[in-house]
ZAMARMI-927383 format. One record per residue (C-alpha): residue number from 1; x, y, z; residue in one letter. Coordinates in steps of 0.001 Angstrom, whole numbers, padded with zeros to 6 digits. Example, Ala and Ser with C-alpha at 12.3 -4.5 7.8 and 13.67 -1.06 7.14 Angstrom:
ZAMARMI-927383
  num       c1       c2       c3  residuo
    1   012300  -004500   007800        a
    2   013670  -001060   007140        s
END
This chain:
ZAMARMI-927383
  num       c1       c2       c3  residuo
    1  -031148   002437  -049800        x
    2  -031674   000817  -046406        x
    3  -030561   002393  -043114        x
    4  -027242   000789  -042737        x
    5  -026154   001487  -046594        x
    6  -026817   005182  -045716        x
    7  -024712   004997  -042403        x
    8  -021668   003238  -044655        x
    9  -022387   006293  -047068        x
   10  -021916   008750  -045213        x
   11  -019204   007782  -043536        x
   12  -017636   007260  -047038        x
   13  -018603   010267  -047570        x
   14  -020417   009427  -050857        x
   15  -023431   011197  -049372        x
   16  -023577   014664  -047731        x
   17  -025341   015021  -044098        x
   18  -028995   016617  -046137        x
   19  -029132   013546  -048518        x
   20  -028199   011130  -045494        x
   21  -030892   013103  -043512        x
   22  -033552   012859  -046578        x
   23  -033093   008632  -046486        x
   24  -033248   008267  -043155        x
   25  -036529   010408  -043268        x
   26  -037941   008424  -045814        x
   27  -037623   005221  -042673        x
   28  -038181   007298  -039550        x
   29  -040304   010274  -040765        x
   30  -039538   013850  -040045        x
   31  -039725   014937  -036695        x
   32  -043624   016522  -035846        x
   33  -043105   020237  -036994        x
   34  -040149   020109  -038620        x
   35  -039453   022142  -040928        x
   36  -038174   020277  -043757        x
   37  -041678   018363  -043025        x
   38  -044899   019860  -041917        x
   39  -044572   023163  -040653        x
   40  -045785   024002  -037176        x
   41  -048419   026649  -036200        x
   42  -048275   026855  -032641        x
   43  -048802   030272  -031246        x
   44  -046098   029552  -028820        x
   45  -042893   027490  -030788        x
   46  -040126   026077  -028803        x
   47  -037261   028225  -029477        x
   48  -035208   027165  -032523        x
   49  -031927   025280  -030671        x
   50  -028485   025088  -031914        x
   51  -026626   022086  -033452        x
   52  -028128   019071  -032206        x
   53  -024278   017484  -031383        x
   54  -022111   019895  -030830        x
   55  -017984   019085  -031479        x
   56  -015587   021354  -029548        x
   57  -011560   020374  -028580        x
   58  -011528   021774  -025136        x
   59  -008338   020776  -024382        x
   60  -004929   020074  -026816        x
   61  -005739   016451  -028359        x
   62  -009129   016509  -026748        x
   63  -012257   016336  -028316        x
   64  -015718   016435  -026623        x
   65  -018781   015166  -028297        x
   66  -022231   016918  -026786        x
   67  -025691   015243  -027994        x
   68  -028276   018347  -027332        x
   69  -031298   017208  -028965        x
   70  -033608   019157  -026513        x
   71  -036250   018758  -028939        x
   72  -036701   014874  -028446        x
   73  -034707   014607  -025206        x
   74  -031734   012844  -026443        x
   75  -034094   010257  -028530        x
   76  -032514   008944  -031478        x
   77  -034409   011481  -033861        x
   78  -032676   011676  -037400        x
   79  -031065   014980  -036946        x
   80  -029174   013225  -033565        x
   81  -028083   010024  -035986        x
   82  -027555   012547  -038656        x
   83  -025139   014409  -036287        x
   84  -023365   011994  -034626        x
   85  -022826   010095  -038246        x
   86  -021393   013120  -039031        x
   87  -019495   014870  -036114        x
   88  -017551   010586  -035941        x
   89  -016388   011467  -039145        x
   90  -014768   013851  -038979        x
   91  -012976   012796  -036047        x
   92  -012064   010113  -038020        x
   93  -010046   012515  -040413        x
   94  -008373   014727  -037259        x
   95  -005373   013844  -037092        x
   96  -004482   016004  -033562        x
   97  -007608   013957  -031975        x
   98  -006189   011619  -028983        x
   99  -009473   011363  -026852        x
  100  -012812   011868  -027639        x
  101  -015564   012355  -024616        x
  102  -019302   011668  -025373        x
  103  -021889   013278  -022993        x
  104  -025102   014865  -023202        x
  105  -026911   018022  -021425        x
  106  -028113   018962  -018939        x
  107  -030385   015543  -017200        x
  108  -030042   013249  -020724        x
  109  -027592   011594  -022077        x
  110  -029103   009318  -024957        x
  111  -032687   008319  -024313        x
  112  -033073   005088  -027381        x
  113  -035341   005108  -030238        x
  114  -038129   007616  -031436        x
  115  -041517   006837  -031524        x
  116  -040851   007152  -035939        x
  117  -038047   004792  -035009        x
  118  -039555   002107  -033496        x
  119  -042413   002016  -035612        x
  120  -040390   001428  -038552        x
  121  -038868  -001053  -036683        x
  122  -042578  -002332  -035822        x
  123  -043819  -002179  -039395        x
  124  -040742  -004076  -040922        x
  125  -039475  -000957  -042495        x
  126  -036193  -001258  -040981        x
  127  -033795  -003485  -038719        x
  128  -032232  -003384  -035606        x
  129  -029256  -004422  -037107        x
  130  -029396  -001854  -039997        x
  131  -028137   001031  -038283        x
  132  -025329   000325  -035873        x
  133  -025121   003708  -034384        x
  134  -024256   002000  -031093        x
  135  -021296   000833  -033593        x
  136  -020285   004163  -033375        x
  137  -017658   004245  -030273        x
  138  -016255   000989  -031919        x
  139  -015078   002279  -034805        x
  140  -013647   005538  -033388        x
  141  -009829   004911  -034066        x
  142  -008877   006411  -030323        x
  143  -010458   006275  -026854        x
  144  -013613   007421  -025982        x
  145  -015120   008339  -022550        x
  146  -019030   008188  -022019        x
  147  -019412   010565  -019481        x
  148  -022818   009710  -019052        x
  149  -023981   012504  -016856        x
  150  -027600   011777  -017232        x
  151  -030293   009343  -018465        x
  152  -029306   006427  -020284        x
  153  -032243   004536  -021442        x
  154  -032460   001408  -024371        x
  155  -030404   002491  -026937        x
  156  -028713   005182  -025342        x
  157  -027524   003132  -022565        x
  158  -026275   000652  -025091        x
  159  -024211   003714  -026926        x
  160  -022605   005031  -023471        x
  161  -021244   001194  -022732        x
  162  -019529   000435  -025650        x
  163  -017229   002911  -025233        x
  164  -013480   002537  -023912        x
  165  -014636   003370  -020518        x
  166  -018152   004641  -018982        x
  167  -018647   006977  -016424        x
  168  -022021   007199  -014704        x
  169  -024409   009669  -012612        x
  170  -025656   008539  -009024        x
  171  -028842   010692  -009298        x
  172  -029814   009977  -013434        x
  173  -031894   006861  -014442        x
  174  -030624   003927  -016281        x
  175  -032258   001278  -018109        x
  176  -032044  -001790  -021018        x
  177  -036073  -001074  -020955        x
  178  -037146  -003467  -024070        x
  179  -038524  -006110  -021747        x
  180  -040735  -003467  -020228        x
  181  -042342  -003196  -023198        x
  182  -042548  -007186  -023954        x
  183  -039939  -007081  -026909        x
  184  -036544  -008552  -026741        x
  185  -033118  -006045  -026311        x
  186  -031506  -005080  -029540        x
  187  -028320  -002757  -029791        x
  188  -026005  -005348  -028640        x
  189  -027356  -005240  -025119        x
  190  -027016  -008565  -024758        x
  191  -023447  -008458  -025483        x
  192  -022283  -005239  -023831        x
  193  -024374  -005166  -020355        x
  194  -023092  -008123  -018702        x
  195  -019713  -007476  -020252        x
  196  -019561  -003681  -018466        x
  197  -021665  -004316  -015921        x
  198  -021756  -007803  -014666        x
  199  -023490  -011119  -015625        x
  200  -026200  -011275  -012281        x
  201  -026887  -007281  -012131        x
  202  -026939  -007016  -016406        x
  203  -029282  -010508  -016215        x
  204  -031628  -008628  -014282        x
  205  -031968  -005559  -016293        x
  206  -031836  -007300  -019455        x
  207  -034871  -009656  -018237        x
  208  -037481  -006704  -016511        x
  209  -036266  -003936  -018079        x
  210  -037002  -002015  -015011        x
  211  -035331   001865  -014370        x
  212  -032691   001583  -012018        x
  213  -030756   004835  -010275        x
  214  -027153   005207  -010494        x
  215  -026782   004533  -006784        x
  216  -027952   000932  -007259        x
  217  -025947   000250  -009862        x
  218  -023253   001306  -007777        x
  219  -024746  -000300  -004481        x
  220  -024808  -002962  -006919        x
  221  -021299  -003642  -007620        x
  222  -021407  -001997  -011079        x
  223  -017930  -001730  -012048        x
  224  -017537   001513  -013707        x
  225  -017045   005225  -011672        x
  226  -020837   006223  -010694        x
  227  -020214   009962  -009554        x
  228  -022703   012468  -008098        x
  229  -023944   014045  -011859        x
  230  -021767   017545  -011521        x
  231  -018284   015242  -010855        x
  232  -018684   012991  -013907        x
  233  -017326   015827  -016662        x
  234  -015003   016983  -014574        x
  235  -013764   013339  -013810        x
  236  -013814   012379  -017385        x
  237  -012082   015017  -018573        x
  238  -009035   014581  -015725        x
  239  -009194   010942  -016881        x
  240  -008892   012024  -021058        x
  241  -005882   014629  -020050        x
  242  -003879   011284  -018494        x
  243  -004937   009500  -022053        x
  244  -003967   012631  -024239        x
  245  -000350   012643  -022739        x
  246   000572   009304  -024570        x
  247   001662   009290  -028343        x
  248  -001315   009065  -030355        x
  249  -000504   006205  -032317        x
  250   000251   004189  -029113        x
  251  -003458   005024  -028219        x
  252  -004699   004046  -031492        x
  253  -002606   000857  -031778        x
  254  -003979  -000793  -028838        x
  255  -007366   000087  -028992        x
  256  -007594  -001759  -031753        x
  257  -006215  -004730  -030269        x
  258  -008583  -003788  -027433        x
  259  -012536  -004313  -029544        x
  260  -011426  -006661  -031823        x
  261  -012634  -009588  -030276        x
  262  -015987  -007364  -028913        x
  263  -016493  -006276  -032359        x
  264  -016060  -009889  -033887        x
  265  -018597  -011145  -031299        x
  266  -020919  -007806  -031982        x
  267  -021618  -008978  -035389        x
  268  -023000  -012501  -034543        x
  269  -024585  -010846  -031436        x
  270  -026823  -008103  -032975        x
  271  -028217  -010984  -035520        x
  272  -029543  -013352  -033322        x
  273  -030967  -010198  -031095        x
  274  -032758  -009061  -034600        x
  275  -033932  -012543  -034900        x
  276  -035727  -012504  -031505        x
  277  -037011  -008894  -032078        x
  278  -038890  -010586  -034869        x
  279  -040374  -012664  -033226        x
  280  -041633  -010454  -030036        x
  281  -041853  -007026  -031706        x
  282  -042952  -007040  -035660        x
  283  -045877  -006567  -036044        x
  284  -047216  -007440  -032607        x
  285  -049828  -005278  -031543        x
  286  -049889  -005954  -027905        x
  287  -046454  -004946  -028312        x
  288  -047360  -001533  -029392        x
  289  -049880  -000682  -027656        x
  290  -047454  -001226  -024291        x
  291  -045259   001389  -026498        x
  292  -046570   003952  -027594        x
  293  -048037   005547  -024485        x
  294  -044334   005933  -023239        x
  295  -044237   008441  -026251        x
  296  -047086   010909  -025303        x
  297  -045515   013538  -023917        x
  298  -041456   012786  -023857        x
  299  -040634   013130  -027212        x
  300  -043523   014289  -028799        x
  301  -043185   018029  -028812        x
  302  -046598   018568  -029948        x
  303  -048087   017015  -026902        x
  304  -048880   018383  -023043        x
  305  -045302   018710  -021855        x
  306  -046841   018696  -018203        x
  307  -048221   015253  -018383        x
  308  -046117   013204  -017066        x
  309  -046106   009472  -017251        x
  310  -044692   008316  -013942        x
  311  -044613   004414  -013841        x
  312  -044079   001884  -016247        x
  313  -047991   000408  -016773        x
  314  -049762   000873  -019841        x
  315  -053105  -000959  -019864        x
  316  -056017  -000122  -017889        x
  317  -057827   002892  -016879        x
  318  -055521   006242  -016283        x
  319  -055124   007794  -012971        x
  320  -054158   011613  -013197        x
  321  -053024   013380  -009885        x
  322  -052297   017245  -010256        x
  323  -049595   019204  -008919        x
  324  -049264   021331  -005640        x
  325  -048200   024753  -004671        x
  326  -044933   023717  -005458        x
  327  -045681   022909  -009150        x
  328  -044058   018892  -009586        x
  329  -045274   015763  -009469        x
  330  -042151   014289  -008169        x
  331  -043236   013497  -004737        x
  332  -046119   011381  -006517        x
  333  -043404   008980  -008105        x
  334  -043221   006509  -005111        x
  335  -047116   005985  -005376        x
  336  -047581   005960  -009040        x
  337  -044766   003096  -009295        x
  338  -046563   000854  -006559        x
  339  -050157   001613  -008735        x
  340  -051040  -000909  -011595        x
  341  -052780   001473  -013855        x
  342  -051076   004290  -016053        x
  343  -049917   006819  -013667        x
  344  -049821   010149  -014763        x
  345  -049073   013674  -012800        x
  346  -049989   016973  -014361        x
  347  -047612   019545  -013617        x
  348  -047773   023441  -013493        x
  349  -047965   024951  -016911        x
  350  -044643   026636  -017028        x
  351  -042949   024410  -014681        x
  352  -040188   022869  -016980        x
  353  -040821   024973  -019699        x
  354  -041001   028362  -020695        x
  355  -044310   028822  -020864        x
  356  -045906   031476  -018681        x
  357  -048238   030104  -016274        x
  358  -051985   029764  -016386        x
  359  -053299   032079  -014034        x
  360  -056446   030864  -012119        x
  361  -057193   027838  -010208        x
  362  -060716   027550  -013056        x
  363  -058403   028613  -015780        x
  364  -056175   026221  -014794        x
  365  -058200   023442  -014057        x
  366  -059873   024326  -018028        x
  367  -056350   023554  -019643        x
  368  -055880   020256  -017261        x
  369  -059062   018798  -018514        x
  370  -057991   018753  -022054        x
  371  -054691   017780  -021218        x
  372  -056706   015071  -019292        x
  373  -059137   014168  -022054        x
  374  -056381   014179  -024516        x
  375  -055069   011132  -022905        x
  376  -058886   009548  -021784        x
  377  -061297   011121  -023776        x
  378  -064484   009384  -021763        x
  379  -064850   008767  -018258        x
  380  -065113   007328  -015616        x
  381  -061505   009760  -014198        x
  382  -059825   008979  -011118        x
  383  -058218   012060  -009872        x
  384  -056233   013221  -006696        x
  385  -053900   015788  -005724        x
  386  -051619   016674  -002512        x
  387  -052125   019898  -000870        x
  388  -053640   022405  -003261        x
  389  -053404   019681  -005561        x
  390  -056413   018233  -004515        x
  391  -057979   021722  -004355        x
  392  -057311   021772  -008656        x
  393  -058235   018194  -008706        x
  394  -061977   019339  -007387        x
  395  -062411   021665  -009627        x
  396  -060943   019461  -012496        x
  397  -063965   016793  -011615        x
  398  -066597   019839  -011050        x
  399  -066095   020786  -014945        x
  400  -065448   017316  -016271        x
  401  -068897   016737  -014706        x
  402  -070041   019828  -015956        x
  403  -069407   018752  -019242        x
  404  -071158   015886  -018545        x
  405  -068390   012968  -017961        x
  406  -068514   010997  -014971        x
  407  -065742   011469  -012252        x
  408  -065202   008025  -009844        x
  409  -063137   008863  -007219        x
  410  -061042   012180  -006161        x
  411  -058204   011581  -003337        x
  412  -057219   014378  -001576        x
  413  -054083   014261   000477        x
  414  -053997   017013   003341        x
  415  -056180   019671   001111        x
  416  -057726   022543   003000        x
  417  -060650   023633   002159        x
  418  -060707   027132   000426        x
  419  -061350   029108   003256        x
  420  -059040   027456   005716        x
  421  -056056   028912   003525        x
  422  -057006   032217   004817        x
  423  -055548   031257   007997        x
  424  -051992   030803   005877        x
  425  -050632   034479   005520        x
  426  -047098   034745   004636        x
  427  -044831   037379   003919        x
  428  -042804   037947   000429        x
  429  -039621   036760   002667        x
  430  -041051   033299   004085        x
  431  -042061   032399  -000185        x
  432  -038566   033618  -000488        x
  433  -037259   031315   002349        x
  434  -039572   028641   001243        x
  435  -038675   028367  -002607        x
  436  -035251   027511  -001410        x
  437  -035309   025496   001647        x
  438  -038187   023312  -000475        x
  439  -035576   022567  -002674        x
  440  -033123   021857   000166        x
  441  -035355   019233   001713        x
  442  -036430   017579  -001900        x
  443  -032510   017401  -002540        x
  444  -031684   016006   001130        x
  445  -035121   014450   001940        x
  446  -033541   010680   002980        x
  447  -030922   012643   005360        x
  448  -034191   012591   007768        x
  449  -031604   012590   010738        x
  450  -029762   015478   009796        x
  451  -032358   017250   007532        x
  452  -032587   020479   009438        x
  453  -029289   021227   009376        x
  454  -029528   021457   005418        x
  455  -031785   024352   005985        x
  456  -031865   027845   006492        x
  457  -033434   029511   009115        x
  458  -035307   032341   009087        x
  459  -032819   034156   011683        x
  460  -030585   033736   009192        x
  461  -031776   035995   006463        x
  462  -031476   039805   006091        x
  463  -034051   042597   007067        x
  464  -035351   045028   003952        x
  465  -033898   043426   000906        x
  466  -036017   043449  -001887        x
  467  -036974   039540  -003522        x
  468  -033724   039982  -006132        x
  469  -031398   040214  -003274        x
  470  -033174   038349  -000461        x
  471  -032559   035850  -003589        x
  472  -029240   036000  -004024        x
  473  -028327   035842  -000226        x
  474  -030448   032509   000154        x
  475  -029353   031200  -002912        x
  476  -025700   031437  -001558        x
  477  -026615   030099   001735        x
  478  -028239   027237  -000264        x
  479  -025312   026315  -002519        x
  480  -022997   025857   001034        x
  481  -025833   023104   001821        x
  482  -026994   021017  -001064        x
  483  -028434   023306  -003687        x
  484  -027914   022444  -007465        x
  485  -024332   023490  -008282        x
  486  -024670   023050  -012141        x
  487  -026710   026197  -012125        x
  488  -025280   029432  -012185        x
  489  -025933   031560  -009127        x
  490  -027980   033809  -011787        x
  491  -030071   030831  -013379        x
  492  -031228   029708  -009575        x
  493  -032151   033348  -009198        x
  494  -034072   032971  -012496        x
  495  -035460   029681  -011785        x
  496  -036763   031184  -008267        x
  497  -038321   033935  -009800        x
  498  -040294   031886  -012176        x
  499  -041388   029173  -009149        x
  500  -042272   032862  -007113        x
  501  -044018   033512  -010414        x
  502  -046030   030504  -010622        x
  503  -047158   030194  -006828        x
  504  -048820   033252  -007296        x
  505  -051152   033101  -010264        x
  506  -053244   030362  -008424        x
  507  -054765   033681  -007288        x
  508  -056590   031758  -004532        x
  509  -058385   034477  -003031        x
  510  -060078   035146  -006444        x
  511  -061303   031376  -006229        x
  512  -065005   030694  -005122        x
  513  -066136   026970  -004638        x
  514  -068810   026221  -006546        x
  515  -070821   022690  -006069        x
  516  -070087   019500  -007983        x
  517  -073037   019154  -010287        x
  518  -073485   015586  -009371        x
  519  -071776   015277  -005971        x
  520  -073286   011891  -004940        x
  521  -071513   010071  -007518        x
  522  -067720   011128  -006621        x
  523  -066358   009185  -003614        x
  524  -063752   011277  -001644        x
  525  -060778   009833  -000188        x
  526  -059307   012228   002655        x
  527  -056064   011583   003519        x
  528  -055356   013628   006724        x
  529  -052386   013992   008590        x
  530  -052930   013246   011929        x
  531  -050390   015439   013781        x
  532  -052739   018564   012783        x
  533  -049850   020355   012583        x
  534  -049079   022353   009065        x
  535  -045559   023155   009390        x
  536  -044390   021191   012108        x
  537  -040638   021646   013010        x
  538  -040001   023286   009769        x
  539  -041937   026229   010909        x
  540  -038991   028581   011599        x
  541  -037632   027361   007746        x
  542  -040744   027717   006076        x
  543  -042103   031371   007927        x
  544  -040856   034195   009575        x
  545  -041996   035674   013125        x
  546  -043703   038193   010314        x
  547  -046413   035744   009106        x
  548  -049560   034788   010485        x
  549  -050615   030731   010754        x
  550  -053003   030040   012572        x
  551  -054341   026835   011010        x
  552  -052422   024189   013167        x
  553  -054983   021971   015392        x
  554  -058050   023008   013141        x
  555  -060936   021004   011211        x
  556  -059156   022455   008168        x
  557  -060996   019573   006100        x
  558  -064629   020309   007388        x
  559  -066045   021503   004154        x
  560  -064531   019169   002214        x
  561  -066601   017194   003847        x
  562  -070038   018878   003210        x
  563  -069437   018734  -000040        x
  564  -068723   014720  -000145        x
  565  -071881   012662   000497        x
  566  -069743   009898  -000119        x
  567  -066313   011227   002135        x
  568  -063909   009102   003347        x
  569  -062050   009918   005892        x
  570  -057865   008329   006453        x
  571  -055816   009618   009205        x
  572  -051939   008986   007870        x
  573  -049005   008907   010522        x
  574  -047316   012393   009419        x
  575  -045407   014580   011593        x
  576  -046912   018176   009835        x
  577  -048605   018624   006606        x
  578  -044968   019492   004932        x
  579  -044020   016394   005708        x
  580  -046791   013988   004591        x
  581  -045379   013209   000962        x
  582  -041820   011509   002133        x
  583  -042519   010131   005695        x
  584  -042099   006192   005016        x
  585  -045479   005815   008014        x
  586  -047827   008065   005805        x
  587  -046565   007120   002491        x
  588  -047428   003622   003835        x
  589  -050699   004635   004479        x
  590  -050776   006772   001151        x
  591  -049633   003126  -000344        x
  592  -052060   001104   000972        x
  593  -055336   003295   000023        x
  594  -054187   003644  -003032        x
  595  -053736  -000201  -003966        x
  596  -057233  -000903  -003110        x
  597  -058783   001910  -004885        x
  598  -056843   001702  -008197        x
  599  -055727  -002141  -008384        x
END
């Protein structure tokens, strides 16, 4: 039984869900760890998650669709197919169904194939055209709303734009991303993008298969709502209770008149896609190798969840930058997608995830090398790191050396040297204050004109409140200025907690420097901010007249240098250290080293 006689089984219902999820196995293979497959002996197992697509009528004649696969990240893994297969038909048989909305959780709404997937798809073992899950709004007897609150990538995107109508986030990513990969679109892409959103804008995504944000599409001239992410629910839900008041068979009537014609030209479409896919992606090795790396840690559970593949290159020699104080990589995405090599920041353990931290800048920097030689397992590394980011990113190369690889080139952006961050002292308030207004300025970072009024002052915060409550008041202050409002005022206080949490097993004053054991043959790349000021005019949103800095105006790099007999020293036009990551000046600078070391 091929994959699209098991999808008209099913929904025949001359299969149950197990047997339909048994076949599909047989083409995609079980997910890593599953445990109808090989059983997984991690010390520390993801916690077991409820139904991957969850079916719920939250209103009279309402019926909302939620794909949850946290697992794969909203990757078409068997148990999502298996689900949505499943949860369609029996919508089909509802009779008090009117509407049905399809969105996704939390940052994802579909994400395309599997790494399983594709493969087969690689190894001939099944067709593009065999399973037409993107079918699946199509044949839904009344309207459907995508409220596609989050990413929407291959596949996925396709499955969000053939429904009745498509509603789209201004902050998630979006992307027909075959081309990227050097193998034609499938899924009907060609059929649906220009259709939903227009020929020139749907030309250019179908042909680069480049990630675009929701605000270009809408910058763009996209012609579906693009919302900020926590309005596009709401709004399709308002939009299904004005489709829920008309008679049901009125509804069903005319969208059928509605997708014949798309579903008469779907048919013919899909075919001549599959024919080109056969051309440019069976059994083309070039073609995998570009593919596979995308799959290293996104939907492979099994792998480093904090490596982080941040542009969209695949062949050459990896560059790996590690995370600062602050535990992202995000502020490295600008760089990595103007860098020609693989790209790939190494976040805090526990920074996504529920993992406890690693406490220990060594201990650390021990976990970060496999993660590191999981990916490269023989040098020459190029490393780097903003911040104390470049402080891991030494001792990364000191062990790597250690155990006897050879480390090329280490950029540093703004790091002081160990003892310099003496001259930091801050109270539990200003890491408090900090936490927050951080996240203020990452959320409203290209409001540079009005930037400071987004934050909160020190002034404004309370005297003798212990971290819960000094919390809580901050968190409030936060949510009148920016701060996520799809979190609950208790999981910000959690999420705070955890980022306290984190900052403080670097346990910096446990950390001694100890030499590279082959210095000479690292060249440093300093990138110093030239203002010599740390916190600049964020200082009274970043400390409290409590704390003690005295490291503005000092040689803060000096040792750094020492320790380099090959140090290179860049001045970058940066108002304060705080700033150096998102000033357009310094991130030209940033830019411009960069290209000529790595390209």
């Amino acid at each position: 039984m091929d994959t699209k006689a098991i999808f008209r089984a099913l929904q025949a219902g001359e299969i149950t869900t197990e047997q339909a999820y048994a076949e599909l196995a047989a083409f995609l293979g079980p997910p890593e760890g599953d445990e109808r497959g090989t059983s997984n002996d991690e010390e520390e197992a993801e916690p077991i998650q409820g139904p991957v697509v969850e079916l719920q009528e939250v209103e009279s004649g309402i019926f909302q669709v939620t794909m949850q696969e946290r697992t794969h990240k909203n990757t078409f893994s068997t148990e999502l197919i298996t689900g949505l297969m499943q949860v369609f038909e029996s919508l089909r048989a509802n009779k008090d169904c009117k509407v049905v909305i399809l969105t996704g959780y939390d940052t994802y709404f579909a994400c395309g194939g599997t790494q399983e997937g594709l493969l087969a798809l690689y190894e001939g073992k099944a067709k593009m055209t065999d399973l037409h899950l993107y079918s699946l709004p199509l044949e839904c007897d009344v309207p459907i709303i995508a409220a596609m609150q989050g990413h929407g990538l291959g596949g996925g995107l396709c499955l969000g734009l053939f429904c009745d109508f498509v509603i789209m986030s201004r902050e998630s990513t979006y992307a027909c991303n075959h081309m990227s990969y050097g193998f034609t679109p499938g899924d009907g892409a060609t059929l649906i993008l220009p259709r939903v959103l227009g020929y020139p804008l749907a030309q250019e995504l179908l042909f680069t298969g480049k990630n675009v944000k929701g605000t270009e599409l809408a910058d763009r001239g996209a012609s579906v709502p693009i919302l900020p992410r926590k309005e596009v629910l709401p709004h399709a839900r308002k939009m299904a209770r004005e489709l829920a008041e008309k008679p049901r068979e009125s509804l069903m009537l005319l969208k059928q008149h509605m997708v014949t014609s798309l579903k008469a030209d779907l048919t013919e479409v899909v075919e001549k896609e599959w024919a080109m896919q056969e051309k440019t992606l069976v059994h083309r090795s070039d073609v995998l190798e570009k593919m596979m790396p995308a799959f290293d840690s996104s939907s492979n559970p099994s792998a480093f969840p904090e490596l982080l593949h941040l542009n969209q290159h695949f062949t050459g020699r990896p560059v790996f930058w590690l995370h600062g104080e602050g535990g992202g990589v995000e502020g490295y995405q600008w760089v990595a997608e103007k860098t020609r090599r693989p790209f790939y920041g190494i976040q805090a353990r526990g920074h996504m995830t529920e993992h406890p931290p690693i406490r220990g800048i060594k201990a650390m920097a021990a976990y970060y090398v496999s993660m590191i030689q999981s990916k490269q397992a023989k040098g020459p590394y190029d490393l780097g790191g903003y911040s104390l980011g470049g402080l891991l990113a030494y001792e990364v190369a000191r062990q790597l050396q250690e155990a006897g690889e050879r480390v090329q080139s280490l950029v540093m952006l703004d790091t002081p040297d160990p003892s310099s961050w003496e001259k930091i002292r801050l109270s539990s308030q200003s890491r408090a204050l900090q936490a927050v207004n951080m996240a203020l300025l990452n959320r409203n970072r290209k409001e540079t004109e009005a930037i400071l009024q987004k934050l909160i002052h020190h002034k404004e915060i309370p005297e003798h409140t212990d971290e819960a409550e000094l919390l809580i008041h901050l968190i409030r202050l936060g949510r009148e200025r920016g701060l996520s409002l799809t979190l609950s005022e208790t999981g910000l206080l959690t999420l705070f907690q955890h980022h306290l949490r984190m900052q403080a097993a670097f346990e910096l004053n446990r950390y001694t420097l100890s030499p590279l054991p082959h210095a000479s043959e690292v060249t440093c790349h300093y990138v110093r901010n030239q203002s010599g000021s740390f916190y600049g005019e964020l200082t009274p949103y970043l400390t409290t007249d409590a704390d003690e800095i005295t490291i503005d105006h000092t040689c803060y790099w000096e040792e750094w240098e020492r320790v380099f007999p090959r140090f290179y020293l860049l001045d970058a036009a940066s108002t304060s250290h705080m700033t150096l990551l998102f000033e357009p000046e310094a991130q030209a600078d940033i830019t411009l080293l960069c290209q000529e070391l790595y390209d």
